[in-house]
C-alpha positions as CSV (number, residue, x, y, z in Angstrom):
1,X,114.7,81.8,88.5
2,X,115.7,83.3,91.8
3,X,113.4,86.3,92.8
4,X,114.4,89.4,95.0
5,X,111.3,91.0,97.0
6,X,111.5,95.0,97.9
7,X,108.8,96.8,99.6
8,X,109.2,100.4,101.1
9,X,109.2,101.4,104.7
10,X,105.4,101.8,104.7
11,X,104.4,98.1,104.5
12,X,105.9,98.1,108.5
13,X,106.7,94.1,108.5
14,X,108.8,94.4,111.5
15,X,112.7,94.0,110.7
16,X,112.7,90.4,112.2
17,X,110.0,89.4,109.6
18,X,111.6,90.8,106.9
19,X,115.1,88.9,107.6
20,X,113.1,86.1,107.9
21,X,111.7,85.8,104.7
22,X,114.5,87.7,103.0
23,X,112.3,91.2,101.7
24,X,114.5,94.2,101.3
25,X,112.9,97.8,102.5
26,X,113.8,101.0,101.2
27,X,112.5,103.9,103.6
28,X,110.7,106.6,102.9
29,X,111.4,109.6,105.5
30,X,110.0,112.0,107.8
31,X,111.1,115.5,108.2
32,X,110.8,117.6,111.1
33,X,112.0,121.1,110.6
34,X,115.6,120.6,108.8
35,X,115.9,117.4,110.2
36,X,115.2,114.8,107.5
37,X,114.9,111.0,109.6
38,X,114.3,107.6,107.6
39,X,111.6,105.8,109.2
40,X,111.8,102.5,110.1
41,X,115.9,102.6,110.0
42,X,116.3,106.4,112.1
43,X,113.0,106.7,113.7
44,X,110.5,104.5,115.1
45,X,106.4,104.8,115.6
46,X,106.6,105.7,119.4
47,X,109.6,108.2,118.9
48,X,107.6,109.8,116.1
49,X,104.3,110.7,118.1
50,X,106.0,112.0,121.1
51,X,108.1,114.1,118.6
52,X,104.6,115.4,116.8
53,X,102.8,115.7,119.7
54,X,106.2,118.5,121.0
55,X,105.7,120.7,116.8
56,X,103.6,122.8,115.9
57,X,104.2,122.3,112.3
58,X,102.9,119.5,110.5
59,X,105.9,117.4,109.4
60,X,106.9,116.6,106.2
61,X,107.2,113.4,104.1
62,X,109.5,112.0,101.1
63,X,109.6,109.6,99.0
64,X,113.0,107.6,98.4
65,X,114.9,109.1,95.1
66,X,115.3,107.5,92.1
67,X,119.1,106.9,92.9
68,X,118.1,104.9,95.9
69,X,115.8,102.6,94.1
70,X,119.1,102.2,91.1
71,X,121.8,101.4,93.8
72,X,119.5,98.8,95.3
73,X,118.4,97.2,92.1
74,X,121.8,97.2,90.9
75,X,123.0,95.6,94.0
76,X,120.2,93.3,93.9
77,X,121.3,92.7,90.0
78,X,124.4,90.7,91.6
79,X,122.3,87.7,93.2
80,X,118.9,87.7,91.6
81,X,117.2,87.5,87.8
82,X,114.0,89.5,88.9
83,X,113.0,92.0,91.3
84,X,109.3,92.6,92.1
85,X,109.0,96.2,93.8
86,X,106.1,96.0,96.2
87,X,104.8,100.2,96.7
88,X,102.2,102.2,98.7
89,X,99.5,103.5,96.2
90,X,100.8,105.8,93.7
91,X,97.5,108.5,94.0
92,X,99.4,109.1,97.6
93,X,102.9,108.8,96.8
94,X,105.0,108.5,94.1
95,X,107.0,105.8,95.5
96,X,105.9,103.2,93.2
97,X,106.9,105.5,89.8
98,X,110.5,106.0,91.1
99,X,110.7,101.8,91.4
100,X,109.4,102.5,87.8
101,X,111.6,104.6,86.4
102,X,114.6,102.6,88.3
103,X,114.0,99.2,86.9
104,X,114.2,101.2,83.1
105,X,117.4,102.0,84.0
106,X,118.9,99.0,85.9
107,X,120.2,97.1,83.3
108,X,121.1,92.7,83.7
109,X,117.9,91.9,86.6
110,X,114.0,92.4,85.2
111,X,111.7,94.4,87.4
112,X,108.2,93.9,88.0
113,X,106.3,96.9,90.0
114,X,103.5,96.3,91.9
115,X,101.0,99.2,92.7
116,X,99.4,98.1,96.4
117,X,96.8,100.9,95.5
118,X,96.7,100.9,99.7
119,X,99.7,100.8,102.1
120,X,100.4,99.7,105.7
121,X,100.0,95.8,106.3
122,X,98.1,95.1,103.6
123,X,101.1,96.1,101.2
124,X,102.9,94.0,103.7
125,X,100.9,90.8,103.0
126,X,101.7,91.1,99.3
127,X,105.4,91.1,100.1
128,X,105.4,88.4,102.1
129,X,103.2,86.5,99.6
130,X,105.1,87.0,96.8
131,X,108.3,86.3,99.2
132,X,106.6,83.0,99.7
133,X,105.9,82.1,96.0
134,X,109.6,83.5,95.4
135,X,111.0,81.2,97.9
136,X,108.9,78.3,96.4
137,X,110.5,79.3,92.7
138,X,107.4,80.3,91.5
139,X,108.3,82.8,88.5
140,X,107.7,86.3,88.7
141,X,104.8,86.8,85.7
142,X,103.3,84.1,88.3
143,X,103.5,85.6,91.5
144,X,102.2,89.2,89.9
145,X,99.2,87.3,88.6
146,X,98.6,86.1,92.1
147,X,99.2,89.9,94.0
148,X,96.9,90.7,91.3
149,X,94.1,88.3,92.4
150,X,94.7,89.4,96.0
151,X,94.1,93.4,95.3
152,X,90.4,92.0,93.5
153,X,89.6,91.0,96.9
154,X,91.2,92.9,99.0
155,X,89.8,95.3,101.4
156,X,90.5,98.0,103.8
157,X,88.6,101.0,106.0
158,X,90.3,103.0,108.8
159,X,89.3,106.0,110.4
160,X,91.3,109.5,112.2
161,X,90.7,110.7,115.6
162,X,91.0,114.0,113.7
163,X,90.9,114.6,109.6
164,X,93.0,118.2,110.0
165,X,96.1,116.5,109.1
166,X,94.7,114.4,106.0
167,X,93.4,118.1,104.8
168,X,96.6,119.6,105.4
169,X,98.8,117.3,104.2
170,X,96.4,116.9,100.4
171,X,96.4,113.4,100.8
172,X,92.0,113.1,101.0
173,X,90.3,113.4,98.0
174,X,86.7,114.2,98.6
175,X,87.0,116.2,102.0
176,X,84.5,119.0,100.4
177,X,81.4,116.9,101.6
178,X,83.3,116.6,105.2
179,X,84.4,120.2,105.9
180,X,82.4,121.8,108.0
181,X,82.0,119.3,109.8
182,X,85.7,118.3,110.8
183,X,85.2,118.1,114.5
184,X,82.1,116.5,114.7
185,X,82.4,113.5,112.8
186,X,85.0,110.2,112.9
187,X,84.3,109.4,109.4
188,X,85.0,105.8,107.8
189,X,87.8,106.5,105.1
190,X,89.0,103.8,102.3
191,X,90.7,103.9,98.8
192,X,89.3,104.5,95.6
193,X,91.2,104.4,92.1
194,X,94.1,104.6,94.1
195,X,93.4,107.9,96.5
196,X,92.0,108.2,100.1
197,X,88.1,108.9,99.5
198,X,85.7,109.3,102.5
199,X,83.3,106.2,102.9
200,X,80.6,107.1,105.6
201,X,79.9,110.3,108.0
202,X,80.2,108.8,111.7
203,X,79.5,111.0,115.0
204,X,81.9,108.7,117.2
205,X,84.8,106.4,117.0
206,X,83.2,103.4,119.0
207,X,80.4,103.4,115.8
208,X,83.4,103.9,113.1
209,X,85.0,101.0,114.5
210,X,81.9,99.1,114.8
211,X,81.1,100.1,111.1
212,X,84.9,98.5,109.8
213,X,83.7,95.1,112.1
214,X,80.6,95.4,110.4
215,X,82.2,95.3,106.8
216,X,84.2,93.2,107.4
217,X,81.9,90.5,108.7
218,X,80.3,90.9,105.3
219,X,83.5,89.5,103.6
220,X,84.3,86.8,107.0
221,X,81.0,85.1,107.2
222,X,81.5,84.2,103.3
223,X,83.6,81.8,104.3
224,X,87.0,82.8,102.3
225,X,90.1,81.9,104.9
226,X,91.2,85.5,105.8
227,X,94.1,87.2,106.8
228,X,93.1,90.3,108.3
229,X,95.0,93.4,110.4
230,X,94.4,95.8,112.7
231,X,96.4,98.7,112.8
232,X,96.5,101.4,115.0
233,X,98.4,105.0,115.3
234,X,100.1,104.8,119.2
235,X,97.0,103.1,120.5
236,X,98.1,99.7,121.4
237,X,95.9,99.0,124.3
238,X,92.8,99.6,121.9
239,X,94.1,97.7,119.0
240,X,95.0,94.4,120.8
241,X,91.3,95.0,122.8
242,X,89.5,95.3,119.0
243,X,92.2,92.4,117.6
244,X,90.9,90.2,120.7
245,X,87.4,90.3,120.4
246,X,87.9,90.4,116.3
247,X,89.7,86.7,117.2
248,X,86.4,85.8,119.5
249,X,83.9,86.3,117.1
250,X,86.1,84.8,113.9
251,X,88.0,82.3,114.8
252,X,88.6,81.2,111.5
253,X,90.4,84.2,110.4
254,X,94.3,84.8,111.3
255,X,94.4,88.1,112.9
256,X,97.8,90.5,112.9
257,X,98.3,93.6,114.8
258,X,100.0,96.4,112.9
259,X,100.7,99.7,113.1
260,X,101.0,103.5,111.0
261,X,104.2,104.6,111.0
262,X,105.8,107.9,110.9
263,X,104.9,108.8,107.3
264,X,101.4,107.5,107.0
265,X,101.0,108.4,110.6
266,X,101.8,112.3,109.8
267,X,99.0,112.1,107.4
268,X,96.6,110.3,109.5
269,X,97.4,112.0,113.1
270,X,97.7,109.7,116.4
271,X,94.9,107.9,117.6
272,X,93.8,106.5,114.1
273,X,92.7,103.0,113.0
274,X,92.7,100.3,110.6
275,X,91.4,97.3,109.7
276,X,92.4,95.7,106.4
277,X,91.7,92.2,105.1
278,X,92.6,89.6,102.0
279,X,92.2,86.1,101.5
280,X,94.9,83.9,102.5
């Protein structure tokens, strides 16, 4: 049975990955006034934070139509049995329902949607899994059991330089016990059923970040081979300086650097970071 993977712009696998192991990205976009820009395909993460850093208005996000999602599928209907439609959470976006309510209406190819219930690399490592298993002929029921397995144990915490755009934007659940407190704190954030909840009040972003390397150690020194990322919003200097002395004190785990793109960056605001983890 021959397997098509889709994610959505948000996983950011870098195009050359994504040829490589054949996974098929539909964008989500980034608007700017009455400009409307696909991300990923139009605009990139470094054009995108000098542009924010120029508006005064928030920018907008949206999620691909349902008609996007059809004429893909249907395309993909042509050279493949099954589709499994890899989504940032649905409590955030509702990416994942409109891969829903396309693969009810794509007739001649099955679809299988999967619910990251997170976003950013770590939706990317369950598309390139399942491209794996796919590409290895493993059948789809299969290769959802094993993204299933993956989300039990997976794990991610970032934090923003500043929350004002999360409040703005409605996309943190929980902010009551912050505000009031917005500039003072650089709080750890992580998902919860599926929305952004806050995880611990923190007066600076050297103790946020050594918080996430805390956590995480709890999950590394286990001894579970990890794949882990770091992901940062236009701070590339930092992140590779955090991803090297991750490396130095576990080895054992295979590090990737990553970044948030213009639609999870508009909600997160520049200077943010990540650290998300799975086994491998």
């Amino acid at each position: 049975m021959k397997t098509a993977i889709v994610t959505d712009s948000t996983a950011y696998i870098p195009e050359e990955i994504r040829i490589e192991h054949h996974i098929h990205m539909i964008p989500l976009s980034v608007i700017f006034g009455n400009e409307s820009y696909k991300e990923e395909v139009e605009m990139k993460a470094e054009d995108f934070y000098e542009m924010m850093r120029r508006q005064k208005e928030l920018p907008k996000t949206t999620q691909p139509s349902t008609g996007k999602f059809v004429e893909l599928f249907e395309k993909l209907a042509k050279d493949y049995d099954a589709i499994i439609s890899i989504h940032l959470s649905s409590g955030i976006s509702g990416t994942y329902q409109g891969a829903v309510t396309a693969g009810e209406m794509v007739e001649g190819i099955d679809v299988y949607p999967f619910d990251s219930e997170s976003s950013c690399m770590i939706q990317g490592f369950y598309a390139l899994e399942a491209a794996k298993l796919a590409r290895e002929g493993v059948n789809p029921e299969e290769i959802m059991k094993r993204l299933n397995e993956l989300k039990a144990k997976s794990r991610a915490y970032f934090m923003v330089d500043d929350l004002t755009n999360l409040q703005k934007g409605g996309r943190l659940s929980g902010a009551s016990a912050l505000i009031g407190s917005l500039l003072q704190v650089k709080p750890v954030l992580h998902f919860v059923d599926k929305v952004i909840v806050p995880f611990e009040k923190i007066r600076t972003k050297k103790k946020a970040l050594a918080r996430i390397t805390e956590l995480f150690e709890e999950d590394a020194k286990k001894g579970t081979p990890l794949q882990a990322c770091v992901i940062h919003a236009n701070r590339e200097e930092e992140a590779k300086a955090w991803i090297a002395d991750l490396q130095e004190k576990f080895p054992n785990v295979e590090f990737t650097l990553s970044y948030f793109g213009p639609v999870i960056g508009t909600h997160l605001g520049e200077g943010a970071f990540g650290l998300g983890w799975m086994p491998k």
